[in-house]
KOLMI-504582 format. One record per residue (C-alpha): x negated, y, z. Coordinates in steps of 0.05 Angstrom, whole numbers, plus 5000, padded with zeros to 4 digits. Layout:
<senus>
XYZ/...
</senus>
This chain:
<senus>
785239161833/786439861869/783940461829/782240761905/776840331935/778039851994/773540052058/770739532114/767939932165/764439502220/763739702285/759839332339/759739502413/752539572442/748339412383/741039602389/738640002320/731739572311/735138802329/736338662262/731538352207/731938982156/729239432217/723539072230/725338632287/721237912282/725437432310/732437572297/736037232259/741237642215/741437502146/747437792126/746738422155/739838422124/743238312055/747138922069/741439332069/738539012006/743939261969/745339902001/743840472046/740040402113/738841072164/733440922201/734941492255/742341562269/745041792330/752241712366/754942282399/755341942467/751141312499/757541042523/764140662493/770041182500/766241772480/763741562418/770641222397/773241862407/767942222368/767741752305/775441762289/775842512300/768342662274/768643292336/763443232391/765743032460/765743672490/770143902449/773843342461/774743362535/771542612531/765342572566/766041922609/769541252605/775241652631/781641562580/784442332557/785742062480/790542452450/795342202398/796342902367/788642972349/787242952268/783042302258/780341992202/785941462198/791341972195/788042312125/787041562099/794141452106/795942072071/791241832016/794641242002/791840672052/793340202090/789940252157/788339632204/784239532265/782038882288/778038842366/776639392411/779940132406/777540402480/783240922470/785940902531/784740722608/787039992619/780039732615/780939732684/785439332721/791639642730/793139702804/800239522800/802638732812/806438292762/803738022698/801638522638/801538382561/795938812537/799438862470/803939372502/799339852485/798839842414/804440362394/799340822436/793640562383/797540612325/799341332339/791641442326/793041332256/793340552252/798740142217/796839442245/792839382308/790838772342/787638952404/781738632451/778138852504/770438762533/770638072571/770338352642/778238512635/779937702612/778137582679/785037822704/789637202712/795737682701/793738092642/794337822571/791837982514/791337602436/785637272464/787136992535/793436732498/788336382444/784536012501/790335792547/792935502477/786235062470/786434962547/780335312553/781635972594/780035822662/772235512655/771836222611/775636632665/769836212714/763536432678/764837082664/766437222745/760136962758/756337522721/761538012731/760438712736/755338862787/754638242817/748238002844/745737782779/749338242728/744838192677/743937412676/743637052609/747236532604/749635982551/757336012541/761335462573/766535472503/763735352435/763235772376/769435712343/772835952397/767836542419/771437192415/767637412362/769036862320/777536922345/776737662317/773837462249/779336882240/783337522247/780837962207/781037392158/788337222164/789637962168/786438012089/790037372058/796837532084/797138202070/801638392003/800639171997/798339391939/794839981975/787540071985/786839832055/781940122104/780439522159/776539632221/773539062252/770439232321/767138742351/766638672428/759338392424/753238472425/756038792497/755238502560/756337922595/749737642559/752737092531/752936752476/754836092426/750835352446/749135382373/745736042377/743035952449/739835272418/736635602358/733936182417/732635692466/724835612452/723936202425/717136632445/721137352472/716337932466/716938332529/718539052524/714739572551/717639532630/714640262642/719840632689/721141322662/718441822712/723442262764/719442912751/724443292787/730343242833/735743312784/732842762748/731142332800/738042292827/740942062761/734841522757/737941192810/744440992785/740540802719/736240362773/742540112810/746339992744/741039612721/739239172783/732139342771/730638882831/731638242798/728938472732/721238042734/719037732667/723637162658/728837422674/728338012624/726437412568/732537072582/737037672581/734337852506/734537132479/741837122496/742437802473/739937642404/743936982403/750937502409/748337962344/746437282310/753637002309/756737772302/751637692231/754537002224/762337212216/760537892173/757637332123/763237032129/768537582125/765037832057/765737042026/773237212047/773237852006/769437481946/774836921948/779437541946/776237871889/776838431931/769238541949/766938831878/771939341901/770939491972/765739992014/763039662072/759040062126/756539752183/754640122252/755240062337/758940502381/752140512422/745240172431/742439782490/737239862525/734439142524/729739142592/726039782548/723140272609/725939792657/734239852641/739139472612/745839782577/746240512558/748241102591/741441542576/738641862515/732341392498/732841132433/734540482450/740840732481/743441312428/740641072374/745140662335/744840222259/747040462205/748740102134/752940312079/754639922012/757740141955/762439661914/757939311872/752439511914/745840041895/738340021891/735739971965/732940512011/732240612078/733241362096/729641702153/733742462146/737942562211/744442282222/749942302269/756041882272/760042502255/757642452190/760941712178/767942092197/766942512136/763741962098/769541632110/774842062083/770142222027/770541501998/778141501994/778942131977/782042532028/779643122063/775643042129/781243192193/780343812214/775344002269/770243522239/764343682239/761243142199/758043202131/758942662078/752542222073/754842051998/750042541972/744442111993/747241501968/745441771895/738542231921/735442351990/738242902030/735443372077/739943122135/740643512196/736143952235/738843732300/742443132333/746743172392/748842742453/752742912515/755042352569/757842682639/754143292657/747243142617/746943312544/741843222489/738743492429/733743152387/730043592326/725343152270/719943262329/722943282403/727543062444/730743472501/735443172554/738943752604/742843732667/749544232643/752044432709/744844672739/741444932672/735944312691/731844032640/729743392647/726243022590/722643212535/718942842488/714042822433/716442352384/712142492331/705242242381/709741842421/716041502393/716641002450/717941622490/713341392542/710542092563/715442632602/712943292578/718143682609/713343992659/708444192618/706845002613/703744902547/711944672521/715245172552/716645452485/719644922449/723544642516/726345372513/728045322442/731444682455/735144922508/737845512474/740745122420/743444612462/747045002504/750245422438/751944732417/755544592476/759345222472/761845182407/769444932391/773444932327/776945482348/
</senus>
């Protein structure tokens, strides 16, 4: 056993904060990550630093906002040169993996040029990050490309399976009619990619022979879209009573706003979205987070069978939330809680008395958590705090959380939320969440606010000017 601690840091894609067990959702079905929280540290109001993949990959591994990043879409612009986490855990003494998706670069989008493409040819890029083994996949939309290859496609051509996958997942591909269908996958559950990453991340443990303290990513691709998952899981959902959720539009009380509800409305195909059809789209929804809970169960009997759990952090969080059907969207890409609010569990070897922690968090602060647990200093720029503290005694947390995706930015204090249009100084949301934490009500126009959407304001937009200069 290492005198340094072994970490396992989790990282979903797209997982809503309240679809697990421990946060109070009824019907899920996630046991392990539920156990997790019985035996460690839940924050019940973390935030990511952007409702959208690349952004917040950048932010976690550097712990710096996207602004001061130069990362505020789905756009690429990683550079290998920043300090990230990975980089001070190496100089520590670790031994760094990542298993799944990095989003460090641009080829999530088919390259234009002909001729086949290994996907793997990109992991000297990944591994620049910080990273001494990376195995690399990508959201299911790119397996679609008969000439690009990744560890996956190669997986399913082996079992002779790739072309009825390559099928379905065209026929819900992005922005087709039906986008948002839920569907049942055609493969079965050992060979789902989140149970081809876990087999990974697995092999990955047993084969390894450094006597380092290792710090192993696993990121999975799901709970994202396409909405589908196992048989088995779709069975166990199949007759399941879905709860709608509240299909309330939010309200275009101004121009600026309204202009950036429509994409929201066209990204979401809110013309097919009637009752069933939102059902079906969360039943297969919770059947993904079901089998991701399924394979962390799994990957911690590895660690026991290891003797390596008594001796190894594990923290457990999304790069982003979904929406769900919640005031009529799907996906992310706005600053309601179902979109930038994200899970957050962390375990200390051997495990603690439970609590579930309501102070304010950012996904900053699990940059410098990181670091803190194997001893090396945060990389510079971060702007993370440790949540360690609070592991031992509840902690004030922050006064202010903050989100930024394209030109709209947010701030959230203990009582309000404020969303703001950058380049024309618009606000556009703001909301009570103390009266109303569904954020049903736009109070943005009301005169008897003005103060506190001025306060807001002023401290958002010092935010956004700041660097680590």
């Amino acid at each position: 056993m290492t005198a340094q601690p072994n970490i396992l840091f989790i990282f979903a894609d797209q997982h809503r904060h309240n679809v697990m067990g421990c946060a109070g959702h009824e019907l899920v079905s996630t046991p392990n990550l539920d156990g997790l929280a019985k035996q460690g540290l839940r924050f019940s109001e973390a935030w990511c630093q952007s409702p959208i993949c690349q952004p917040s990959r950048a932010s976690i591994i550097t712990g710096r906002y996207v602004h001061e990043l130069g990362v505020i879409h789905n756009t690429g612009g990683f550079d290998p040169e920043w300090p990230t986490v990975m980089k001070q855990l190496q100089t520590a003494g670790y031994e760094t993996a990542t298993i799944g998706k990095t989003h460090y670069h641009e080829s999530y989008q088919p390259p234009e040029e002909d001729g086949a493409i290994d996907m793997r040819a990109y992991s000297p890029f990944v591994e620049s990050f910080g990273w001494d083994y990376v195995l690399e996949e990508y959201d299911k939309y790119l397996h679609v490309e008969d000439r690009l290859r990744t560890p996956y496609t190669d997986y399913l051509a082996e079992q002779e399976i790739l072309d009825i996958y390559r099928d379905q997942i065209r026929g819900v591909f992005r922005l087709t009619d039906s986008h948002w269908r839920g569907e049942t996958s055609v493969i079965d559950q050992e060979h789902d990619l989140t149970s081809f990453l876990t087999a990974q991340t697995k092999n990955w443990l047993k084969q390894r022979d450094s006597q380092r303290p290792f710090f192993l990513k696993l990121a999975f691709v799901q709970p994202h879209v396409p909405l589908i998952d196992d048989p088995r899981w779709a069975e166990f959902y199949a007759d399941a009573t879905i709860s709608l959720p509240d299909l309330t539009p939010p309200e275009a009380v101004n121009d600026t706003w309204a202009s950036y509800l429509e994409q929201l409305n066209s990204h979401s195909q809110v013309q097919v979205m009637d009752d069933d059809f939102v059902r079906n789209g969360i039943r297969h929804y919770l059947g993904m987070v079901s089998l991701v809970d399924q394979k962390i169960g799994e990957l911690l009997d590895t660690l026991k069978s290891l003797r390596q759990l008594d001796n190894t952090w594990v923290i457990y969080t999304s790069d982003h939330g979904e929406m769900l059907g919640e005031h009529r969207l799907w996906a992310k890409m706005n600053f309601y809680r179902g979109s930038v609010q994200v899970p957050l569990i962390i375990v200390p070897p051997g495990g603690m008395q439970p609590r579930v922690d309501p102070s304010l968090v950012e996904l900053t602060d699990i940059t410098a958590t990181l670091a803190a647990i194997g001893g090396a200093s945060a990389p510079a720029g971060c702007r993370g705090q440790s949540l360690l503290p609070a592991l031992t005694e509840p902690q004030a947390g922050r006064g202010l959380l903050h989100a930024r995706l394209g030109n709209y930015a947010a701030i959230r204090s203990s009582t309000h939320r404020l969303t703001m249009h950058l380049k024309s100084g618009t606000a556009c949301e703001l909301f009570d969440l103390k009266n109303d934490p569904a954020e049903q009500a736009n109070l943005i126009n009301d005169p008897a606010l003005s103060s506190i959407v001025s306060d807001l304001q002023v401290a958002l937009l010092d935010h956004e000017s700041s660097d680590d200069e």
